[in-house]
N, C-alpha and C positions, 0 to 999 in steps of 0.2 A: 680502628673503631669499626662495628660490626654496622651494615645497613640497616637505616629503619625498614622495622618488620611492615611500616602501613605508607602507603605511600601519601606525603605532606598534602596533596592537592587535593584527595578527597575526604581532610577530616573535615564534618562539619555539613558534609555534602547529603547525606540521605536521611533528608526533614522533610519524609513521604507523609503523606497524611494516611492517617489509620480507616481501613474499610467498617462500616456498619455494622451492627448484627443483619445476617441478612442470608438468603437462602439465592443460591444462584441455578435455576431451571434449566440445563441444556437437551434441549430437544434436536433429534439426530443423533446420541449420546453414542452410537454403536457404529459411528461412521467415521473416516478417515482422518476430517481434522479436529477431531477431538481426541484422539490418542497423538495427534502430532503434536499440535499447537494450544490446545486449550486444558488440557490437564495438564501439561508439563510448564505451561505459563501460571497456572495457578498454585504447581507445584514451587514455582520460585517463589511469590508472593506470599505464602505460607513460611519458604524458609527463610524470608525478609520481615518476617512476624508483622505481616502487613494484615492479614487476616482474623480478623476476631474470635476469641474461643465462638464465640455463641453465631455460629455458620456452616451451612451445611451444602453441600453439592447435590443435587437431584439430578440425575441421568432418565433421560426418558427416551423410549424408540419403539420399536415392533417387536423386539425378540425380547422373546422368555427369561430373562437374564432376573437371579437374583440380587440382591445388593452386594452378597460374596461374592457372587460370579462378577459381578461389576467391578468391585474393587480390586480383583485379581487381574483382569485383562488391564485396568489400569497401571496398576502397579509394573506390568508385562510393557505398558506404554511408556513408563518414565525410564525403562532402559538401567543405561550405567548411573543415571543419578539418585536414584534408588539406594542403588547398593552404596553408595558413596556414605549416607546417614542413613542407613535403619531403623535408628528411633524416628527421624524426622518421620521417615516413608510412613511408616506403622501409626504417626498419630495422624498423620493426614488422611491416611485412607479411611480411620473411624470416619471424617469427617465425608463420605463419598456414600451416596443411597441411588438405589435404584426402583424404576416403576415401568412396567411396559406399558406403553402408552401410544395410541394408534389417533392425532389431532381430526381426523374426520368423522371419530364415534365419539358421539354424544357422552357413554355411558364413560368411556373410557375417560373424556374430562372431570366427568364426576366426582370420578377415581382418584383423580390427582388431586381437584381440591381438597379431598379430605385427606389424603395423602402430606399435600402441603402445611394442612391443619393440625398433624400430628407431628411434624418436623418442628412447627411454632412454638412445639409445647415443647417436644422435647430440647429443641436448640437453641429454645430460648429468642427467636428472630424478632421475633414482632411484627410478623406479616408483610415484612417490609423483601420485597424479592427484585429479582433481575428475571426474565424468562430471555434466554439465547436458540435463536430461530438459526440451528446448523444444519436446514434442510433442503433438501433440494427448493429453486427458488419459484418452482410450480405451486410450492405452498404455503409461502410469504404471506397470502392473499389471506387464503382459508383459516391458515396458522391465527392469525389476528382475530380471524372473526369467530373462531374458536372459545381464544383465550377472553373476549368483547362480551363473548353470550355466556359465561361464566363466571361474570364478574372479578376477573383476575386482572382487568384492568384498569378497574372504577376510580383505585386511588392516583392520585400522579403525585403524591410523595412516596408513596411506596412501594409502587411497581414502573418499572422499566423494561423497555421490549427492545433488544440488541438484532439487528438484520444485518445477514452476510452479504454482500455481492454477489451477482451482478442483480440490483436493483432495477429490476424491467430489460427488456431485450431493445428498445427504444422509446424514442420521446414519449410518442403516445401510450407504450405498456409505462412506463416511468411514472406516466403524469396518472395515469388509473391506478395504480399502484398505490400511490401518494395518498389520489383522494379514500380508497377504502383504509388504509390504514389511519388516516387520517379521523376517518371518521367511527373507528373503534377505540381509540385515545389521543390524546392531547398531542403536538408536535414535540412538546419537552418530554417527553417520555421516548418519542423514538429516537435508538441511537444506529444508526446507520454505518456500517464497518471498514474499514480500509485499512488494513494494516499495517500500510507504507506511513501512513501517521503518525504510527507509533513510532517508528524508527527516531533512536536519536538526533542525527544529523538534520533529515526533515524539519522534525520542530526545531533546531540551533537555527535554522535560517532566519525565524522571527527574534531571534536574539543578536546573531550575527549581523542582521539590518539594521534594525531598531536601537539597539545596547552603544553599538560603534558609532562616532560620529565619523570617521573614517572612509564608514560606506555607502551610510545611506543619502549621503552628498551626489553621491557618482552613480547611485544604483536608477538610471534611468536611460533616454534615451542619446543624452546628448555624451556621453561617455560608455557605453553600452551599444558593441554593433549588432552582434546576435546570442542567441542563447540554447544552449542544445541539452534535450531531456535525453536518457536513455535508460532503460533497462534491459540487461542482453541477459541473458541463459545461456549454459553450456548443456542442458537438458533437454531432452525432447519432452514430447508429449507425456511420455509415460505412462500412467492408470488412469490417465484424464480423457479418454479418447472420443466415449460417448461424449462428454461435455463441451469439447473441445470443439468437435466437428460442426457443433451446431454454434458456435462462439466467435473460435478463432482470438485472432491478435486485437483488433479493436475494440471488440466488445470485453474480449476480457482482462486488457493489460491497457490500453489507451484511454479509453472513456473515464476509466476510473483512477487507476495508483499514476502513472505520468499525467492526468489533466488537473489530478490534487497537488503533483507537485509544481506542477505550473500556476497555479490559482495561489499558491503559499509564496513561489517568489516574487511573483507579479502586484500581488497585491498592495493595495495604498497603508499606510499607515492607521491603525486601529487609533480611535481617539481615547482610550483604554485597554487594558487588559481584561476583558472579559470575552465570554463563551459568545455571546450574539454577535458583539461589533467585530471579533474576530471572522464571522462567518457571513455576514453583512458584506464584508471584503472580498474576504474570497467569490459570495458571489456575483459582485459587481464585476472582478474581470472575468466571471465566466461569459458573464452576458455582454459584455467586449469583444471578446474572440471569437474571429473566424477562421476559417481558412484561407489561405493565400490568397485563393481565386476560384471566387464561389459560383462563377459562370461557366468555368473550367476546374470542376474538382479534381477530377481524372489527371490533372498539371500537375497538382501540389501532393498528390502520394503515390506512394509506392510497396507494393503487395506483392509478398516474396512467399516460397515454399520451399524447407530443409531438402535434398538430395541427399543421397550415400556419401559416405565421407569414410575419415578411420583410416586404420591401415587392412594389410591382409590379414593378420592373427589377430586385428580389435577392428573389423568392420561396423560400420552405423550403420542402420537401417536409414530410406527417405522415410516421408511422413508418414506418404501411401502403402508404405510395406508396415507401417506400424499395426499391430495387430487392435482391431475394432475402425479403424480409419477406410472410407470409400477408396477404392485405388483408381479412382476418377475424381478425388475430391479436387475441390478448387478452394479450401479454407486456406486463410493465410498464417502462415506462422511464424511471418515478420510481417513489419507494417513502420512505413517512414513519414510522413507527412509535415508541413510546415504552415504556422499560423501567422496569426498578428494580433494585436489587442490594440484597437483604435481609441484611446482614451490619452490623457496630458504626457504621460508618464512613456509610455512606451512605442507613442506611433514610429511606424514604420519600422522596427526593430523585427525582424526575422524570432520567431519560435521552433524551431526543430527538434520534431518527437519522434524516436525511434524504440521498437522495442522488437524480439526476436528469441525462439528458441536455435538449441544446436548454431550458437555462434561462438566465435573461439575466443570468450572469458564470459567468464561472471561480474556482473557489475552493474552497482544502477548509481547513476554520477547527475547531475545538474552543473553546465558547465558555461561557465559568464564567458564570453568574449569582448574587450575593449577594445575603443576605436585607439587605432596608428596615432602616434605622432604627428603631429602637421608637418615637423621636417625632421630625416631623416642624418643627421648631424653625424654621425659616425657610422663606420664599418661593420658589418656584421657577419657572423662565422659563414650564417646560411644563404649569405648577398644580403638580405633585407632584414630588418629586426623582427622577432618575434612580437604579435599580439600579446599584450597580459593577459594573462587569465587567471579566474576565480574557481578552482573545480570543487565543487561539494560532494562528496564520498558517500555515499546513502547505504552501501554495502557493498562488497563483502568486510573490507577496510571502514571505518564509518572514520570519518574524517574529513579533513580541508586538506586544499596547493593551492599555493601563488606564484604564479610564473610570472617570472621580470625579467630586464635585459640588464647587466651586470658589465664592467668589464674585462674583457679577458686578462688573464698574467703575461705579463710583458712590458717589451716598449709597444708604442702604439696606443691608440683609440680604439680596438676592435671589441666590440662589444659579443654577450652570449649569453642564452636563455638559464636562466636556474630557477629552482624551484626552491620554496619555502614550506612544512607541511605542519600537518595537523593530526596526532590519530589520538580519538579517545581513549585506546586500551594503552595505549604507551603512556599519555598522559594522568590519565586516574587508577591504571594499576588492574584493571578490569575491564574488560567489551562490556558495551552498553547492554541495557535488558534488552530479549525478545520485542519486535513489537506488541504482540500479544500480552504482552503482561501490564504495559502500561494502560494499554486499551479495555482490558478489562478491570481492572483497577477505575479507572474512570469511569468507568459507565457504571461498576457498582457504586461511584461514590456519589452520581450523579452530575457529572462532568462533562460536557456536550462538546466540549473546545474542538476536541481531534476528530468530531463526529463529522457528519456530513449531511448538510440539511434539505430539506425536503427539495426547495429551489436549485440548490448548488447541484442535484444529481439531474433534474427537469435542463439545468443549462449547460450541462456537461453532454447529454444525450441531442440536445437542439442544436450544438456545434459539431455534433457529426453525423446528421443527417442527411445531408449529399451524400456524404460518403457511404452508410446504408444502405442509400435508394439505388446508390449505383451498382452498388455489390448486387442488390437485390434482385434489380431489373436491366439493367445493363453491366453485368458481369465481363464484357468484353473490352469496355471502356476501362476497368480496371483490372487489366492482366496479371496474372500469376507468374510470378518470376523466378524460374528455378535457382538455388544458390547451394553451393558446397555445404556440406555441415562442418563445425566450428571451422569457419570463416566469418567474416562482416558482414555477412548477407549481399544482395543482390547487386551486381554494378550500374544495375539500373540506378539506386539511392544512392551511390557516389554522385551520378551526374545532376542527381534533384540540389544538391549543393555547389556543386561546382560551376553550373549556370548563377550561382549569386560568386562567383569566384573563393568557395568555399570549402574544409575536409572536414570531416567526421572527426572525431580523433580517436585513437584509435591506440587505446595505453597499451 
């Protein structure tokens, strides 16, 4: 008998909800992640007839580009999936317009209102639009007060304003940030970006808690020793150099995608499923967390920089040889630190955030560590029993492991770690969407859940504060730690765990 053509677990499974008539605005339309990420997520979304006939893309930017010319470089964007369905490509691109459009001339908004007025008619929207802020984040600010003195934002049913990271450079640009955007539309209109949201595995965690009575029994302090975030790269910098140098690892991988995934596992149980009390949560344990040792910050991290690595015929550059990078720079491009969240649930529980270019894998994992045994009843391969653990897969794998002590084959009592796993694409027959796709999906549908609220970023920025001021003004307090490229980074962040008699792990 021949195997089913569809795999059993996912019939029944993609009861997406259908997007609006509606016009989606990306301004920066001629910049890098919108040929990466946002036309090829919207190109999936279209082949998931997730997309209504009556919708239309506006590209808007500085360069002279007509809507052919727009739709071509597109097109040139979606690569091999393109070619894959030809008719698909060909009806979608109808659906793609361009307008150059420069947000600090007046005339030039002008432009686009009437611009957007003639999309209405023709695509049938109903003035009902997204505008997507893909600009550099100097004009976040202006961008708003633009689209504010325009009137393109009057309605909050039918316009939405999406903002990319990094959302201010710290608390105080954060919280200025806030208040002018704030005060050009309503808070339920802005959707604020993180794309590690959208990841499958991420959101499984409020299912995996919540769903299972199994875990959210145990998911606390008294069975719960410590918890380790990470997101490693095997990449450098690459064409990010300018952005990078003035960034680095904390502001641009810590503050935001690891302190969301921390705030998603940490968090108390919603007292329903909806977009506020979901986010209500989250930012109560932002405003929880500190760092280790707020009198000694300089204790509780550790600041690394990639070195040469490679072989002789595949040499890596360090960071400082990277081309546009200071060759005195002192930016970090790994970064380890450990928290705590002083509330019922988690006191005293270690948090351990790591993240890192040029280290040797790819992977961003969230990974539970439970407390030992009280007594040690049997033999073990490695002298002592293994920790269980809970790892959640965030990428490249998106998936689950359960590590438990089992017994060995034989005679005897010798016990030994195994693993149990989890992967979405073996299981439903397919890897999860993009983040990008769900993300935009929801924001055009008006769906705030995966957003990030005005608070929740004010208290992400207010928890790393020392750490700023130190970087800022005593630079010396927190040293730059050279480290091999793809290695583990620095051995200095071996020893930031190992004083709690702890490793890394290190798949």
């Amino acid at each position: 008998m021949s195997a089913p053509t569809t795999n059993p677990l996912r019939v029944g499974l993609r009861q997406e909800r259908v997007i609006p008539p509606q016009c989606l605005v990306i301004f920066g339309a001629s910049g890098d992640l919108t040929h990466r990420k946002l036309i090829p997520a919207l190109f999936q979304l279209f082949k998931q007839r997730r997309l209504p006939s009556e919708f239309a893309i506006l590209g808007c930017a500085r360069r002279q580009w007509s809507d052919e010319v727009f739709r071509n470089k597109m097109e040139t964007a979606l690569g091999e999936e393109a070619k894959k369905d030809k008719n698909a490509t060909t009806q979608f691109l109808r659906s793609l317009f361009y307008e150059s459009i420069d947000l600090q001339k007046t005339e030039d908004i002008n432009k686009l209102s009437t611009r957007l007025e003639e999309l209405d008619r023709l695509k049938a929207t109903h003035g009902n639009r997204t505008f997507y802020l893909s600009v550099s984040p100097t004009f976040y600010g202006s961008g708003c007060k633009a689209l504010a003195n325009a009137g393109l934002l009057n309605d909050p049913k039918r316009s939405r304003l999406v903002i990319e990271k990094p959302f201010g450079r710290d608390y105080s640009s954060a919280q200025a940030l806030n208040q002018l955007v704030q005060s050009c539309c309503q808070e339920s209109q802005v959707y604020r970006i993180d794309h590690y949201l959208g990841k499958e595995t991420v959101q499984n965690i409020l299912v995996l808690r919540f769903a299972n009575t199994i875990f959210e029994p145990i998911w606390n302090r008294n069975y719960i020793s410590s918890v380790q975030i990470t997101a490693a790269e095997t990449v450098g910098v690459e064409e990010r150099a300018g952005y990078y140098e003035s960034s680095g690892a904390l502001r641009d991988m810590v503050q935001n995608h690891l302190t969301q995934m921390l705030a998603i596992t940490a968090m108390e149980p919603p007292g329903h499923f909806d977009p506020e009390a979901i986010r209500n949560e989250k930012a109560k344990v932002l405003q929880a967390a500190h760092l280790a040792d707020e009198g000694e910050p300089w204790a509780c991290c550790i600041r690394g920089q990639y070195e040469r690595g490679g072989t002789k015929t595949n040499p890596i550059l360090s960071y400082r040889e990277e081309p546009g990078v200071n060759s005195n720079s002192t930016t970090e491009t790994y970064l380890a630190t450990k928290l705590f969240i002083d509330n019922w649930r988690w006191q005293g529980v270690p948090f351990y955030l790591r993240t890192g270019k040029r280290l040797a894998k790819r992977l961003s994992e969230i990974v539970l560590t439970f407390r030992e045994s009280p007594v040690h009843l049997f033999d073990a391969a490695g002298g002592s029993p293994t920790s269980n653990q809970l790892i959640l897969r965030i990428q490249p794998d998106e998936g689950a492991e359960f590590r438990f002590e089992v017994k060995s084959p034989g005679s005897g009592m010798r016990s030994r770690p195994v693993e149990m796993e989890f992967s979405y694409e073996e299981s439903f027959g397919e890897p999860s969407d993009e983040g990008y796709v769900r993300l935009l999906a929801d924001a055009m549908l008006g769906d705030p859940t995966l957003f990030t609220r005005g608070d929740e970023v004010e208290a992400a920025w207010r928890l790393y504060t020392p750490l700023l001021e130190l970087i800022e003004d005593s630079p010396w307090q927190l040293p730059i730690y050279p480290y091999e490229s793809r290695t583990w980074g620095p051995a200095e962040s071996d020893a930031l765990l190992s004083k709690d008699g702890l490793l890394w792990r290190r798949p």
